[in-house]
C-alpha positions as CSV (number, residue, x, y, z in Angstrom):
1,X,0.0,0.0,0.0
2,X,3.0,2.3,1.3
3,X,4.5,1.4,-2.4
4,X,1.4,2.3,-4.5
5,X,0.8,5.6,-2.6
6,X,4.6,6.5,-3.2
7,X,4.2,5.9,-6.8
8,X,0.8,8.3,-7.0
9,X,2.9,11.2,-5.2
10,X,5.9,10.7,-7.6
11,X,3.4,10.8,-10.5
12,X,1.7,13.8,-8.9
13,X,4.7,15.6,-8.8
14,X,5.7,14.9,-12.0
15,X,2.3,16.2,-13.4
16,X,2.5,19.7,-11.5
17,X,6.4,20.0,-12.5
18,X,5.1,19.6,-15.9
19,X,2.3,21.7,-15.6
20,X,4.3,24.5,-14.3
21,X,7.6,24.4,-16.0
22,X,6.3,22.4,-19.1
23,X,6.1,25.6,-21.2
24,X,9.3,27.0,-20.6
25,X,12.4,26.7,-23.2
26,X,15.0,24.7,-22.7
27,X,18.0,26.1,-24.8
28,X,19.2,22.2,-24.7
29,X,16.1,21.7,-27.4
30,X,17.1,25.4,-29.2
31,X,14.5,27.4,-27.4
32,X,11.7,24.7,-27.4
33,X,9.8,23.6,-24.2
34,X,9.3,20.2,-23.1
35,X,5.9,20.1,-23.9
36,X,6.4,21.6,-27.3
37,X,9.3,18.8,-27.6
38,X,7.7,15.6,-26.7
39,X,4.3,16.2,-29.4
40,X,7.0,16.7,-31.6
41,X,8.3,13.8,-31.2
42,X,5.4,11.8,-30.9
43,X,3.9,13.0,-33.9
44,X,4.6,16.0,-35.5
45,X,1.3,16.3,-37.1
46,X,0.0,16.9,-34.3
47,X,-2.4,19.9,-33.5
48,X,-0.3,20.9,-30.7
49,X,3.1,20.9,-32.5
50,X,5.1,23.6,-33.0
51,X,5.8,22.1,-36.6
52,X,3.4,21.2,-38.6
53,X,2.3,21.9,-42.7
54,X,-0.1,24.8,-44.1
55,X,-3.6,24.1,-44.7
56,X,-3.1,26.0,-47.7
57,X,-0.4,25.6,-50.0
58,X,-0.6,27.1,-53.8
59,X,-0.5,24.6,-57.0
60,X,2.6,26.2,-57.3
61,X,4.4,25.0,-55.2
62,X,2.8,22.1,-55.4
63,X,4.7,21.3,-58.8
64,X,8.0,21.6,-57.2
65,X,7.8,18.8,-54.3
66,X,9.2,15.9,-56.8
67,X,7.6,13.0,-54.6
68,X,4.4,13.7,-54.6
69,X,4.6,14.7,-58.3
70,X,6.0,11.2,-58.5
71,X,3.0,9.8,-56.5
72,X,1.1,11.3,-58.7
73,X,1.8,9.9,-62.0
74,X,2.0,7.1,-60.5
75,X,-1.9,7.1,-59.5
76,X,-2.7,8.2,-63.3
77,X,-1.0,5.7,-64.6
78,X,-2.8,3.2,-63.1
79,X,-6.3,5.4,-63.9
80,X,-5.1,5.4,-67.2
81,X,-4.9,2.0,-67.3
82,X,-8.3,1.3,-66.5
83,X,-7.8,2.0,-62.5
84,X,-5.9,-1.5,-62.3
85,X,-1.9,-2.3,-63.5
86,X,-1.3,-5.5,-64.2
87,X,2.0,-6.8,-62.3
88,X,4.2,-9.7,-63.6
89,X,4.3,-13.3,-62.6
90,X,7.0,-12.6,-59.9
91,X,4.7,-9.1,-58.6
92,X,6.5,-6.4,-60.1
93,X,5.9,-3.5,-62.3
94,X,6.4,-4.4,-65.7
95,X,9.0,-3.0,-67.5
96,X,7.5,-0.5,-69.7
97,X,5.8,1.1,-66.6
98,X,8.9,1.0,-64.7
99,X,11.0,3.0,-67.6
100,X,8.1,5.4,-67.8
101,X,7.8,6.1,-63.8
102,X,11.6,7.0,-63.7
103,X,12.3,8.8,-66.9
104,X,9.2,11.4,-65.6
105,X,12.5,12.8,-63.5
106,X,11.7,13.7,-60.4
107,X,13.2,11.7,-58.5
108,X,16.8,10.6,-59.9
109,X,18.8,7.7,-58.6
110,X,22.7,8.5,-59.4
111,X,23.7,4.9,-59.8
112,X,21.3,4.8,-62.9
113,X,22.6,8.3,-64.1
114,X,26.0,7.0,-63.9
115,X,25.5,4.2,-65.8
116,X,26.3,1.6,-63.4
117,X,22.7,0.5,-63.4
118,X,20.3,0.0,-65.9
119,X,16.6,-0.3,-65.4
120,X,15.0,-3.4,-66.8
121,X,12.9,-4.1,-64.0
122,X,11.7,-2.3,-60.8
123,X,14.2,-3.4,-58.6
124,X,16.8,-2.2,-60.9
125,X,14.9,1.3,-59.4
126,X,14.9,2.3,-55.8
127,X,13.0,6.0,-56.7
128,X,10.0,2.9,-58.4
129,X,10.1,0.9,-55.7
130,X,9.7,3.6,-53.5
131,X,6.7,4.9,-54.8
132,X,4.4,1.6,-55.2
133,X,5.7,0.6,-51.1
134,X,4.7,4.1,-49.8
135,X,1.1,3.7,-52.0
136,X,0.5,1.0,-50.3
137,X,1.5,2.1,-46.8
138,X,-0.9,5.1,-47.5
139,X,-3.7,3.1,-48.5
140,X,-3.8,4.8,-52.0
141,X,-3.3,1.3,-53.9
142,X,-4.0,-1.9,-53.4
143,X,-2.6,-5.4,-54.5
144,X,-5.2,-7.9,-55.4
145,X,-5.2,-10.9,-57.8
146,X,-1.7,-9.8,-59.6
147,X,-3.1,-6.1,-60.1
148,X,-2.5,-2.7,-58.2
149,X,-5.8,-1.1,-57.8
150,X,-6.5,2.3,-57.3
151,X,-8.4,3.0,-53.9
152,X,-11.5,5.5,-53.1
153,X,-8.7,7.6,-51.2
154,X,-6.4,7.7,-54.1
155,X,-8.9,8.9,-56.5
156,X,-10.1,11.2,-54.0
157,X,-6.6,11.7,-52.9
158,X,-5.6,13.4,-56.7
159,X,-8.5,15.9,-56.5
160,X,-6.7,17.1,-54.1
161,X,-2.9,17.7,-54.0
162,X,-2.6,19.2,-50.6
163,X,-4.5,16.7,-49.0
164,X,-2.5,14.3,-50.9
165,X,1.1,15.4,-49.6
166,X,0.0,15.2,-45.7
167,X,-0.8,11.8,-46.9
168,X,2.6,10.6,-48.4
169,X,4.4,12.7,-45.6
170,X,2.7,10.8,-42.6
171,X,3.3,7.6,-44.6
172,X,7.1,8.7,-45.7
173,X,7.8,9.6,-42.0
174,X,5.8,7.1,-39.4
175,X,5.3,4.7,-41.1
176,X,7.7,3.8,-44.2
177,X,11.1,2.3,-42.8
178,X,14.2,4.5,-43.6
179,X,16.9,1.9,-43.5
180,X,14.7,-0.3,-46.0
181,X,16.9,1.4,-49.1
182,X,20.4,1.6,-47.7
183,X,23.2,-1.0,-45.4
184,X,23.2,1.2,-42.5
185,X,21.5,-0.7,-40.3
186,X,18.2,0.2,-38.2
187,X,19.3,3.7,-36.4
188,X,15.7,5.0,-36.1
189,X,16.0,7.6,-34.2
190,X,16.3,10.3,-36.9
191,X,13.1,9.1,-38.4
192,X,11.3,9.1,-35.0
193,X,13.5,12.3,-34.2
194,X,12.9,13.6,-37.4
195,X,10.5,16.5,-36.3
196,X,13.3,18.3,-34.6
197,X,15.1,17.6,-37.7
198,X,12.3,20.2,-39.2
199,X,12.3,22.4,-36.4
200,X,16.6,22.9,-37.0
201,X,16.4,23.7,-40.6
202,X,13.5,26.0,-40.2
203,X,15.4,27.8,-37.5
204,X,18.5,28.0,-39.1
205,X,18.0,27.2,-42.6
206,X,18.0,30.7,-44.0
207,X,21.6,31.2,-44.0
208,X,24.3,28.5,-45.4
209,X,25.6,26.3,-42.6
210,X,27.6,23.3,-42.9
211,X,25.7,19.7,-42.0
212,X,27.7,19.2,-38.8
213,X,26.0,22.2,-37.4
214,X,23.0,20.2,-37.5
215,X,24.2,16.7,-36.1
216,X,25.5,18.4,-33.4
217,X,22.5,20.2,-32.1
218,X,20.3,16.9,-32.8
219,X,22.8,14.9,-30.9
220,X,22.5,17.9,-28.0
221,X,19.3,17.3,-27.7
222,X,19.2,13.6,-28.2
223,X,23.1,12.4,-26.6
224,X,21.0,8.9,-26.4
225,X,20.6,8.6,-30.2
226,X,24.8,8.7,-30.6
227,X,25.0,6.7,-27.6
228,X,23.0,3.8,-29.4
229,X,23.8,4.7,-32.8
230,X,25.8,1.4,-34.4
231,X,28.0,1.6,-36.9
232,X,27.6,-0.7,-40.0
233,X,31.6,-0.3,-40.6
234,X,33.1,-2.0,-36.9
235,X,31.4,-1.3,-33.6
236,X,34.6,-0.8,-32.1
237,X,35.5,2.5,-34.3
238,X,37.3,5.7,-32.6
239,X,34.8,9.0,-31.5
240,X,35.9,10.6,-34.4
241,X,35.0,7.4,-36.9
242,X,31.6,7.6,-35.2
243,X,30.6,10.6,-35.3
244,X,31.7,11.0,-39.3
245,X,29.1,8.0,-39.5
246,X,26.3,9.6,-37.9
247,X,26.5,12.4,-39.5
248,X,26.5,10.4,-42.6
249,X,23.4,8.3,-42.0
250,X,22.1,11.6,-40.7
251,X,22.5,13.1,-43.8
252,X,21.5,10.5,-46.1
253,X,17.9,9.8,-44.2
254,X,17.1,13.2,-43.3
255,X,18.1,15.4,-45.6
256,X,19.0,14.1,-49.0
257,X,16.3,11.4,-48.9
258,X,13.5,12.6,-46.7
259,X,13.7,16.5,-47.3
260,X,15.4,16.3,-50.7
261,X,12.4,14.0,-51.9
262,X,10.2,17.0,-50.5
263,X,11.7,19.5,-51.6
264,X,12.3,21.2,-48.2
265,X,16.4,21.6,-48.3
266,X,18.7,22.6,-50.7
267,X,22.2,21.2,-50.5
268,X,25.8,22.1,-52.0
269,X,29.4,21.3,-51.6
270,X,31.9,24.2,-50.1
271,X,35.7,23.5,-50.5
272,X,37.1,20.0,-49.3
273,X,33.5,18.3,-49.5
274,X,31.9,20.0,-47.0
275,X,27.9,19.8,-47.2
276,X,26.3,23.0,-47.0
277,X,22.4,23.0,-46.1
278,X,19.8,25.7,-46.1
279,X,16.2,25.5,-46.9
280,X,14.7,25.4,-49.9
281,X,12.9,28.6,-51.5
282,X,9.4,26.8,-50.5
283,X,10.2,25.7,-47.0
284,X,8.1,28.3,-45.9
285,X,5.2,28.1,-47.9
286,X,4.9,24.6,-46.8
287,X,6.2,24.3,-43.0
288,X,4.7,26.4,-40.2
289,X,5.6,27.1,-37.0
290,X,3.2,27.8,-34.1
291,X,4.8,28.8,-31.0
């Protein structure tokens, strides 16, 4: 009894420390509060996160986020095929679909631009592959009977494009697994993470600032996700070894897969490789932030 009403005072306290001190910023999270913090890391969706995307965002923009133009021939190529495409014995995409999808150009992989890879079948393209998985984990397509069908919400899905991004977005970041397309093992934490991720670049994504900046203010506030990070290379790799591979896998997830596919980051090179990021001209239009 002495046990349970210890554990209803502890939790007590915890609620009215919360309560009280829950709001204010913690320059540990760059000026965020706790509260603001843990919705968004839960989900950054969320009503009550500080990040989220506009209601409102013009056709114009629109047209410049390459994945969801990608999802979106993707769905009218199936309408156009009667609202059903036919998959091949083994459950692919067939060829000619497969060419088509990728030479549209949104989405490039360099190992086909280079050469070393040429696309006869969908596995031969991660960027394909990509889209029919994420259609799928958004409910926009179905597989039945050797065919990928076109659901209700897809059709309703490309009357509107808005709607339609918040759609591949939740899918792309809750629920799609980021280490699916590279060897770098699980690492989830930037995916679950990768709201603050968000919050960084909209903070201090106006002026050009190298990568590192970045990993070292996410591992600030998250000195767990380094602590349990695991390198693919050796486990028993020097600090500096580490670090240069979680800023790697950092990089890769985060910001040239997830926010290059989006559209949200712009990235170049500055003297001996060093990766520059700011955000994109229509970071704006597309994140807010609610304080």
């Amino acid at each position: 009894m002495e046990n349970k009403n210890n554990l209803e005072e502890i939790e007590k306290f915890q609620d009215e420390y919360m309560e009280k001190y829950g709001d204010e910023p913690i320059s540990q999270f760059e000026g965020l509060s706790a509260n603001q913090m843990t919705y968004l890391v839960e989900d950054f969706f969320d009503e009550n996160s500080p990040i989220k995307i506009y209601k409102e965002i013009s056709q114009e923009v629109l047209d410049t986020i390459p994945l969801l133009q990608l999802v979106k021939y993707y769905l009218n190529l199936i309408v156009s095929e009667g609202g059903s495409l036919k998959l091949t014995a083994a459950g692919y995409i067939p060829p000619k679909q497969v060419k088509e999808i990728y030479e549209t150009g949104f989405i490039v992989d360099p190992y086909v631009e280079s050469g070393e890879i040429k696309i006869n079948k969908e596995l031969d393209s991660m960027v394909v592959e990509l889209v029919k998985l994420l259609s799928f984990i958004c409910k926009i397509t179905v597989e039945e009977k050797g065919k990928i069908i076109i659901t209700d919400l897809g059709k309703e899905l490309l009357k509107n494009e808005r709607d339609l991004l918040e759609v591949i977005l939740k899918g792309y970041t809750k629920e799609f697994n980021w280490s699916y397309f590279d060897l770098c093992g699980e690492n989830q934490d930037f995916q679950s993470h990768v709201g603050y991720i968000v919050y960084l670049l909209k903070k201090f994504g106006r002026k050009k600032l190298p990568m590192n900046l970045y990993t070292k203010k996410f591992i600030t506030a998250f000195p767990a996700a380094f602590e349990d990070f695991i390198s693919v290379e050796n486990e028993n790799i020097s600090l500096e070894e580490k670090e240069k591979d979680f800023e790697f896998v950092m990089y890769l997830r985060a910001f040239e897969r997830f926010l290059g596919y989006f559209n949200l980051v712009d990235v170049s090179l500055k003297g001996n490789n060093v990766i520059m990021i700011t955000k994109s001209n229509i970071f704006d239009s597309v994140i807010e932030f609610t304080k």
